[in-house]
C-alpha positions as a Markdown table, in Angstrom:
| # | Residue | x | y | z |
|---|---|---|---|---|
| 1 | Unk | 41.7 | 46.7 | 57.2 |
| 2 | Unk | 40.8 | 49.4 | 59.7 |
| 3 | Unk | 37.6 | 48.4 | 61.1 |
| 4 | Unk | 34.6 | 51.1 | 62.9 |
| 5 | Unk | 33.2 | 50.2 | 66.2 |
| 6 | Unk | 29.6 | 51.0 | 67.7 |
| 7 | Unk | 28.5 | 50.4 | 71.3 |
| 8 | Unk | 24.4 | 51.3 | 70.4 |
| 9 | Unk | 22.8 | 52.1 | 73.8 |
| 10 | Unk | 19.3 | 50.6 | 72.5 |
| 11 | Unk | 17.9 | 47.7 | 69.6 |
| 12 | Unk | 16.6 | 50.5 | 67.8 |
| 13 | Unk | 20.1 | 52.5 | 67.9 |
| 14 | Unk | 21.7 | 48.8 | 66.6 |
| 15 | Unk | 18.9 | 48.0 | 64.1 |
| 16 | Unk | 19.7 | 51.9 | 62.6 |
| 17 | Unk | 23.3 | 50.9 | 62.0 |
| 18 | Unk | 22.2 | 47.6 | 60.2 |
| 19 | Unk | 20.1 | 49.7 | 58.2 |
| 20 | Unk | 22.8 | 51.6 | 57.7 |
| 21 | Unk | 25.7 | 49.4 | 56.9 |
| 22 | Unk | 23.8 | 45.9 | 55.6 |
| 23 | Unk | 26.2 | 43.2 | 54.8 |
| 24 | Unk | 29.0 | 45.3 | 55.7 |
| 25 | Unk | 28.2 | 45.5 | 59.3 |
| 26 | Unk | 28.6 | 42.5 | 62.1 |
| 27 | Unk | 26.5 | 42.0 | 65.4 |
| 28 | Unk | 28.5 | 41.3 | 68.3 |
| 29 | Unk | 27.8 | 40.3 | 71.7 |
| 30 | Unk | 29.6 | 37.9 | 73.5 |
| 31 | Unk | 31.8 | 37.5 | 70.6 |
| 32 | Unk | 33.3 | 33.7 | 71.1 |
| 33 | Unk | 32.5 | 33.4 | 67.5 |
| 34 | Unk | 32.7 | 36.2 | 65.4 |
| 35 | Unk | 36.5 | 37.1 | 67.3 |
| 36 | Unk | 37.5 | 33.7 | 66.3 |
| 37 | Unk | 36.3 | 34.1 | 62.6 |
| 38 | Unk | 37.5 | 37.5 | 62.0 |
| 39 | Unk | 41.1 | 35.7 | 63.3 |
| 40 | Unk | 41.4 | 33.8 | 60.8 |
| 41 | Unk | 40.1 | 35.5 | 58.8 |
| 42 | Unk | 36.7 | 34.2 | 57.4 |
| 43 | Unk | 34.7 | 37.0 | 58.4 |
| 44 | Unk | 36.2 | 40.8 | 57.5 |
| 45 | Unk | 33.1 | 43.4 | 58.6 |
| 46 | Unk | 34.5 | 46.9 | 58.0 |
| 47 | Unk | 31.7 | 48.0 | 60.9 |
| 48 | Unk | 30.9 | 45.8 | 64.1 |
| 49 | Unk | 28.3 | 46.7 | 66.3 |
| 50 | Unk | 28.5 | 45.7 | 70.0 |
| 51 | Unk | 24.7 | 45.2 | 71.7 |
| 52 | Unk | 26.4 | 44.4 | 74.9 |
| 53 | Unk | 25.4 | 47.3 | 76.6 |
| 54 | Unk | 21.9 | 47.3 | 75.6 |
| 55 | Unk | 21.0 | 45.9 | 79.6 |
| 56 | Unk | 17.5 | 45.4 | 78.8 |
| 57 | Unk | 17.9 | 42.6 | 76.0 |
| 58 | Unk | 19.4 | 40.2 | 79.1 |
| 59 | Unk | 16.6 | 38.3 | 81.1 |
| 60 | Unk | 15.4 | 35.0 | 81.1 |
| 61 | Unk | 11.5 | 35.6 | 81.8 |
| 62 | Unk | 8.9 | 32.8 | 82.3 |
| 63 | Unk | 5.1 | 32.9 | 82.2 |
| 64 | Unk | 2.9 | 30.1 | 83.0 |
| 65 | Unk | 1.0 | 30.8 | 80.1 |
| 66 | Unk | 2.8 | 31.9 | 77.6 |
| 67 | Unk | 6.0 | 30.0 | 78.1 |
| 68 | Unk | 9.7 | 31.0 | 78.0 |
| 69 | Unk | 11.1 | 34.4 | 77.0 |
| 70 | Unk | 15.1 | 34.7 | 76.8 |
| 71 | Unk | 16.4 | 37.8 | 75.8 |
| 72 | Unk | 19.2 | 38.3 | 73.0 |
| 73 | Unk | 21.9 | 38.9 | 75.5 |
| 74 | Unk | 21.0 | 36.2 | 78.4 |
| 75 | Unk | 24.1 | 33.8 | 78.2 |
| 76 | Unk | 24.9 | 30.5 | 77.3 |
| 77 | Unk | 25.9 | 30.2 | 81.3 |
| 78 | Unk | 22.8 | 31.6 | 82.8 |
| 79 | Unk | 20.5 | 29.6 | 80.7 |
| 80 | Unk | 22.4 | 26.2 | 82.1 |
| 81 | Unk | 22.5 | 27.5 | 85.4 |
| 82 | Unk | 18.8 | 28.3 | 85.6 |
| 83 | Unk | 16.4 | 26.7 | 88.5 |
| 84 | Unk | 13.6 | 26.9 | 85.8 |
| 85 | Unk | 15.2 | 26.3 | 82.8 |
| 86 | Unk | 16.6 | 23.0 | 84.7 |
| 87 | Unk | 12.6 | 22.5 | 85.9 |
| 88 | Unk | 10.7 | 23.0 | 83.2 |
| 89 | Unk | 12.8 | 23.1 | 80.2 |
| 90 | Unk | 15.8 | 20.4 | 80.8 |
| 91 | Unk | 16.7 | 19.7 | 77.0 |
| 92 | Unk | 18.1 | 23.3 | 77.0 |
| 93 | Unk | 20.0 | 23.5 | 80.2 |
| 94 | Unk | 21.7 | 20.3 | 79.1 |
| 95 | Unk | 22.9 | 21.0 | 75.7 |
| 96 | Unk | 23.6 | 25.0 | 77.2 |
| 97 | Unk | 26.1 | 22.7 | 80.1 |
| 98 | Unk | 27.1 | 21.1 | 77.0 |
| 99 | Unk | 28.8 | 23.7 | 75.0 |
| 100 | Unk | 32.2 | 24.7 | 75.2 |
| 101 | Unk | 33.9 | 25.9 | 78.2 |
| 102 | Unk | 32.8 | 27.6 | 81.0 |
| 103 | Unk | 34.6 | 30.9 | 80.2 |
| 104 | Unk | 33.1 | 31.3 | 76.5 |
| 105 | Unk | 29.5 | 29.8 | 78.5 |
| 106 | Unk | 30.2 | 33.0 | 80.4 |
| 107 | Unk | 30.5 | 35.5 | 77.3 |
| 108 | Unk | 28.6 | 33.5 | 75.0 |
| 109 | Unk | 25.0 | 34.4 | 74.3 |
| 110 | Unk | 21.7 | 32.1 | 73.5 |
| 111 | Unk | 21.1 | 34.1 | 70.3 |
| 112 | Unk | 24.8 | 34.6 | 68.9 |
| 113 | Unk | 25.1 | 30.3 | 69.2 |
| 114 | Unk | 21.6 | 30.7 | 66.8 |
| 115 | Unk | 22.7 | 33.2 | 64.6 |
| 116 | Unk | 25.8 | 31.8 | 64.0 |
| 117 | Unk | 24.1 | 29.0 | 62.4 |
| 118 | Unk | 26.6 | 26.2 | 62.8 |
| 119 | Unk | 25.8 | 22.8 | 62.2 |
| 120 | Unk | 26.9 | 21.3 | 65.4 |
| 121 | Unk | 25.5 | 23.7 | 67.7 |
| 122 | Unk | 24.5 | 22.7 | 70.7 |
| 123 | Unk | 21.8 | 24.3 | 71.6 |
| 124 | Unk | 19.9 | 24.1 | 68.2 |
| 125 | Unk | 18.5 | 20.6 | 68.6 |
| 126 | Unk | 17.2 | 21.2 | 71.8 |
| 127 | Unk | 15.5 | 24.4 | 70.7 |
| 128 | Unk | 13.7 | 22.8 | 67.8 |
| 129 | Unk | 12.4 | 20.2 | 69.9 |
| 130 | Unk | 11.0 | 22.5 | 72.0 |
| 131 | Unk | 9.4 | 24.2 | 69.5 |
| 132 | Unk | 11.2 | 27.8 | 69.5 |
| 133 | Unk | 10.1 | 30.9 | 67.9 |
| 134 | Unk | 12.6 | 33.8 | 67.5 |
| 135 | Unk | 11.6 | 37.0 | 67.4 |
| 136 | Unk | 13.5 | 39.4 | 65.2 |
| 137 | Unk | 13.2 | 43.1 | 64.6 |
| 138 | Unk | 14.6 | 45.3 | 62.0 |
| 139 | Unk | 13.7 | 49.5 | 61.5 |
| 140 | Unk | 10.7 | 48.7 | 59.9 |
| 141 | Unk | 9.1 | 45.3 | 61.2 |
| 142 | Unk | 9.0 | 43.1 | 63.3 |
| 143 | Unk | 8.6 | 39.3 | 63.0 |
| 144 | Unk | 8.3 | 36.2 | 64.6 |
| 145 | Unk | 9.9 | 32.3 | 62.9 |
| 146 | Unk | 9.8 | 29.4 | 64.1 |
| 147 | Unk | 13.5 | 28.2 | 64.7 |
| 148 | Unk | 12.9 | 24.9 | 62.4 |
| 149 | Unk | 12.6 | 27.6 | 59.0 |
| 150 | Unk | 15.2 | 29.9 | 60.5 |
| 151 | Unk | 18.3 | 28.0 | 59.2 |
| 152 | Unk | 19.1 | 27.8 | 55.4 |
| 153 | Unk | 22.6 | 26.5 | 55.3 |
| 154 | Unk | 25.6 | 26.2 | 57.0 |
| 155 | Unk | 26.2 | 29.5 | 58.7 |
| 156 | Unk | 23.1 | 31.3 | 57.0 |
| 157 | Unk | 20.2 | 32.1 | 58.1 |
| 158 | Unk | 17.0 | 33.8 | 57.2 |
| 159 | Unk | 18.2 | 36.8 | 58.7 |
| 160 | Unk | 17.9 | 39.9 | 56.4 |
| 161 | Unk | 21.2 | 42.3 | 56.2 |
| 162 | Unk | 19.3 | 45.0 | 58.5 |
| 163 | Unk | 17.6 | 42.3 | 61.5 |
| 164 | Unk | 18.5 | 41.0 | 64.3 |
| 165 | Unk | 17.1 | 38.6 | 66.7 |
| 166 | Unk | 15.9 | 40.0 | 70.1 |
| 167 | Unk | 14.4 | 37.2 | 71.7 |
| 168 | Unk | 13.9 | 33.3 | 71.7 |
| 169 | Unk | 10.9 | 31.8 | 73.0 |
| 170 | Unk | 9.6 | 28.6 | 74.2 |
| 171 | Unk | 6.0 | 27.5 | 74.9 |
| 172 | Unk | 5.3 | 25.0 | 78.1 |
| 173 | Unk | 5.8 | 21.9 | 77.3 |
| 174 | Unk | 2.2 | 19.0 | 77.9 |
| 175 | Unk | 2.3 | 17.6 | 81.2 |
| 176 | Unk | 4.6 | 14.3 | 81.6 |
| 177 | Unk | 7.2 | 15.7 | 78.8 |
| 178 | Unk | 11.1 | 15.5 | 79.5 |
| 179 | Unk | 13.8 | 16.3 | 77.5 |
| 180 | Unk | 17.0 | 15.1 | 77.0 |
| 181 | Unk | 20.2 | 16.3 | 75.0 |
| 182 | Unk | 23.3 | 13.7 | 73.7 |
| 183 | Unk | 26.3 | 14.9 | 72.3 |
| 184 | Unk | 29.0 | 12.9 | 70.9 |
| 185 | Unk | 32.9 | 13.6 | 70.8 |
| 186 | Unk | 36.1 | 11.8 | 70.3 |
| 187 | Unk | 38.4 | 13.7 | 73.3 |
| 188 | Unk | 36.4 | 15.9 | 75.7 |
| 189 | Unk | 32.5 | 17.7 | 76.3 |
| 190 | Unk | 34.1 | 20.8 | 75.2 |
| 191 | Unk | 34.7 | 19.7 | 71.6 |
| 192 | Unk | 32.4 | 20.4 | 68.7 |
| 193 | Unk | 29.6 | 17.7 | 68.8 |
| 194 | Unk | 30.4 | 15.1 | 66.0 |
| 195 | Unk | 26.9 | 14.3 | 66.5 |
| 196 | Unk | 24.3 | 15.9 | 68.7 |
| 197 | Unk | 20.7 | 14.5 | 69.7 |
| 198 | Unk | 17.8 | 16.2 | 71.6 |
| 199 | Unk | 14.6 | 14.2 | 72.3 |
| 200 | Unk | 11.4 | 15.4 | 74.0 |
| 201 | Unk | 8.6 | 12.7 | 75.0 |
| 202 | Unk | 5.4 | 13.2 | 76.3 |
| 203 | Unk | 4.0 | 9.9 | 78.2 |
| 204 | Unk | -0.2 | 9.3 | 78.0 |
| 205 | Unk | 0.0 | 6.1 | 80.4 |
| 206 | Unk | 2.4 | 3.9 | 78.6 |
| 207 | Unk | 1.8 | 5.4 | 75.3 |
| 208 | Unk | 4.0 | 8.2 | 73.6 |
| 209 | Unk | 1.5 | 11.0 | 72.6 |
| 210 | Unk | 4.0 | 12.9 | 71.5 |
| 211 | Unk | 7.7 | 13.1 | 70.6 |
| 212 | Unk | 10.1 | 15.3 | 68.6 |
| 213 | Unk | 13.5 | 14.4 | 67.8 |
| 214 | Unk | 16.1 | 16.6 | 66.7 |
| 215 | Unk | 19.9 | 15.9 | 65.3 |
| 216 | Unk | 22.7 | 18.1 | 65.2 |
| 217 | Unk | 25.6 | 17.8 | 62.5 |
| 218 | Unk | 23.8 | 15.3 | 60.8 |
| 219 | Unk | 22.8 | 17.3 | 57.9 |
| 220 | Unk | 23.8 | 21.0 | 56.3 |
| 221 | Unk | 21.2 | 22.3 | 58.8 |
| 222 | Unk | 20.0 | 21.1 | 61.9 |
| 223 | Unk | 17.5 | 18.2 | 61.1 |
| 224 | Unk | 14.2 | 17.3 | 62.9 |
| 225 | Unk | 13.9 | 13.6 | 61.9 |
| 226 | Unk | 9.6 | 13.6 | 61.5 |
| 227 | Unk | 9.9 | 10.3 | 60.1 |
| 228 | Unk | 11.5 | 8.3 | 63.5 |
| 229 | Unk | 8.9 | 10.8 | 65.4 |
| 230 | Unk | 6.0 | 9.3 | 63.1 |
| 231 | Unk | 7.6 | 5.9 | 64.3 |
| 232 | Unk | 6.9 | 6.2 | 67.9 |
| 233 | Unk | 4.4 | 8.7 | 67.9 |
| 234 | Unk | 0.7 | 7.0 | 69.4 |
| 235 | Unk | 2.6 | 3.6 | 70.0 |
| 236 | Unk | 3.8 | 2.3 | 73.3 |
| 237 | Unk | 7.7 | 2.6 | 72.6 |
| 238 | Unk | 9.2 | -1.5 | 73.2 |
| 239 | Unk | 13.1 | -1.7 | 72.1 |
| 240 | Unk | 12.4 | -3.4 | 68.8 |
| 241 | Unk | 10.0 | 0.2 | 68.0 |
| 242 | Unk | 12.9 | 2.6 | 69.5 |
| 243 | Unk | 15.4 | 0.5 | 67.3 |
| 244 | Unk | 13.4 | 1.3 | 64.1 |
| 245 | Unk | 12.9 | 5.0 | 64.5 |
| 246 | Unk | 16.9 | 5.3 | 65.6 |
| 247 | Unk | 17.4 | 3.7 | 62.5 |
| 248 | Unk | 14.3 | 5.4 | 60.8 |
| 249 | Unk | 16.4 | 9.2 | 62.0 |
| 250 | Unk | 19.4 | 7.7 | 60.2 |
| 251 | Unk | 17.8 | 7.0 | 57.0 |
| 252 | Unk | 16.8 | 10.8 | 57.3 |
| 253 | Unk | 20.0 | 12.3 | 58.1 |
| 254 | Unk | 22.4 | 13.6 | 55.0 |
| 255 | Unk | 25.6 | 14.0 | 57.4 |
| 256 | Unk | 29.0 | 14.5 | 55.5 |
| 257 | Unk | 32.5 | 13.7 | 55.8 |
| 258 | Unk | 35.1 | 16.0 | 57.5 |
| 259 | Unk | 38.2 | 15.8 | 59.6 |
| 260 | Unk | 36.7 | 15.3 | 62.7 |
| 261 | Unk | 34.3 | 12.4 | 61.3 |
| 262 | Unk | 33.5 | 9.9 | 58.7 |
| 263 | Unk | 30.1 | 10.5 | 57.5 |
| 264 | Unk | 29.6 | 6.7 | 57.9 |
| 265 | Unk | 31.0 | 7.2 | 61.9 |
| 266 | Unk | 28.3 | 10.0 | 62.6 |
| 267 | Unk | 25.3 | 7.6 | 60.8 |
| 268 | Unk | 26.3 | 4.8 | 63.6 |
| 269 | Unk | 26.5 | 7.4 | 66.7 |
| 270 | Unk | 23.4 | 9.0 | 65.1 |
| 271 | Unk | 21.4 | 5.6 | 65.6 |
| 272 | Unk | 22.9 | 4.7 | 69.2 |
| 273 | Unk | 22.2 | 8.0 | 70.6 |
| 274 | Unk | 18.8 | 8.7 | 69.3 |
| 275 | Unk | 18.0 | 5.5 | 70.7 |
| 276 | Unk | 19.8 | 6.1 | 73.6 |
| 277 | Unk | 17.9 | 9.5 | 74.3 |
| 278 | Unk | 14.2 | 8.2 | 73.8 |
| 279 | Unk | 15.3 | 6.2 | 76.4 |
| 280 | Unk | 16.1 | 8.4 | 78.6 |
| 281 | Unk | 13.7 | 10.6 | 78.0 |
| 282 | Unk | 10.5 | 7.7 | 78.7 |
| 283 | Unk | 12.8 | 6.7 | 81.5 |
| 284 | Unk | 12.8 | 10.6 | 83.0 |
| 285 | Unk | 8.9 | 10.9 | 82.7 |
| 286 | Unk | 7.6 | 8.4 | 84.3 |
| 287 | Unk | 10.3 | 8.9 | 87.6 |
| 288 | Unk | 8.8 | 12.0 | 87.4 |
């Protein structure tokens, strides 16, 4: 099938041919997955349309008010390799160091990972716990979602046939919050996460005024587990408290079978690592 290519030199240019071409058309931009997907042929777009040179959609902006801005083409790399990200917004830059290898880090983008929509995503989980909004634009509106309703299945998303996304952003976290990101795999880092966890705490004293846990492959959709938070939330977190809401996240979590994992394997990693990461996560706030 032949296929037509478009370089658009601006959003609006790319947002024109979506308009244009709906379902037909694809969105690349570092292309790790789409190139994979159209080899084997899951994915068959008879127009693809390249945003990489739009220059303007790559930055990584902060803003001590308003938070973290990262534009549609920042990469997977240069969010992991961040001085701030690492600073302010560690969850992220740990699951980013997380995914794949360092040469699809390089090409891959932030927003591509998101769109893509795949259950074991790395980055997903550590987005929702930091309470992400994307921003998406189409030729006649723009809007912003909260990441948390931006996924309704695996590989769909809210996404309408003529949008795209154009930025992701993250507000500051309280003061005495850390983050931390766990991702499980039988041979090496690089693998797809059987099961991924991202935990953010926020420490009042001893007591956990806040925390949001998130769990990747564990469901159709990336799952925030509200019920474990609920758990810990208010309550100074002791072992026997951190062992109910792991088990609490579990009891949430609809995780399936496939070949890389029982669904009765990922229940059992699911409860060791989000116990594991509120650990961690206490253990990181208060060594400041």
């Amino acid at each position: 099938m032949d296929v037509k290519y478009f370089a658009p030199r601006t959003i609006g240019e790319a947002c024109s041919l979506l308009s244009q071409y709906q379902e037909q058309a694809k969105v690349i931009a570092g292309g790790t997955d789409l190139v994979f997907q159209m080899k084997q042929g899951d994915i068959l777009p008879k127009y693809i349309i390249n945003i990489r040179g739009i220059p303007e959609q790559d930055y990584i902006i902060y803003d001590d008010k308003v938070g973290l801005s990262i534009g549609a083409l920042a990469t997977i790399h240069s969010i992991e390799d961040s001085p701030l990200i690492k600073e302010k917004f560690n969850v992220l830059a740990q699951a980013a160091n997380k995914l794949g290898t360092p040469q699809i880090r390089n090409r891959a983008t932030l927003a591509g990972n998101l769109c893509n929509a795949a259950p074991s995503a790395d980055t997903i989980p550590a987005l929702i716990v930091l309470d992400a909004n994307l921003k998406i634009l189409s030729t006649t509106a723009e809007r912003t979602v909260s990441i948390e309703n931006f996924f309704i299945g695996p590989g769909q998303t809210i996404l309408k046939p003529d949008e795209i996304v154009i930025e992701i952003q993250v507000p500051n976290l309280p003061p005495q919050s850390s983050g931390v990101y766990i991702k499980h795999t039988i041979r090496k880092a690089l693998d797809l996460a059987i099961v991924g966890v991202a935990v953010i705490t926020t420490l009042d004293g001893e007591v956990l005024s806040n925390v949001r846990i998130a769990l990747g492959t564990a469901a159709p959709t990336p799952l925030r587990a509200k019920g474990a938070e609920d758990i810990l939330r208010g309550k100074k977190a002791d072992e026997e408290l951190i062992d109910k809401a792991a088990q609490t996240a579990v009891d949430e979590s609809s995780p399936r079978d496939s070949v890389r994992s029982s669904a009765e394997y990922r229940r059992k990693m699911l409860r060791v690592l989000v116990a594991k990461a509120v650990r961690q996560a206490i253990e990181q706030v208060k060594a400041g």
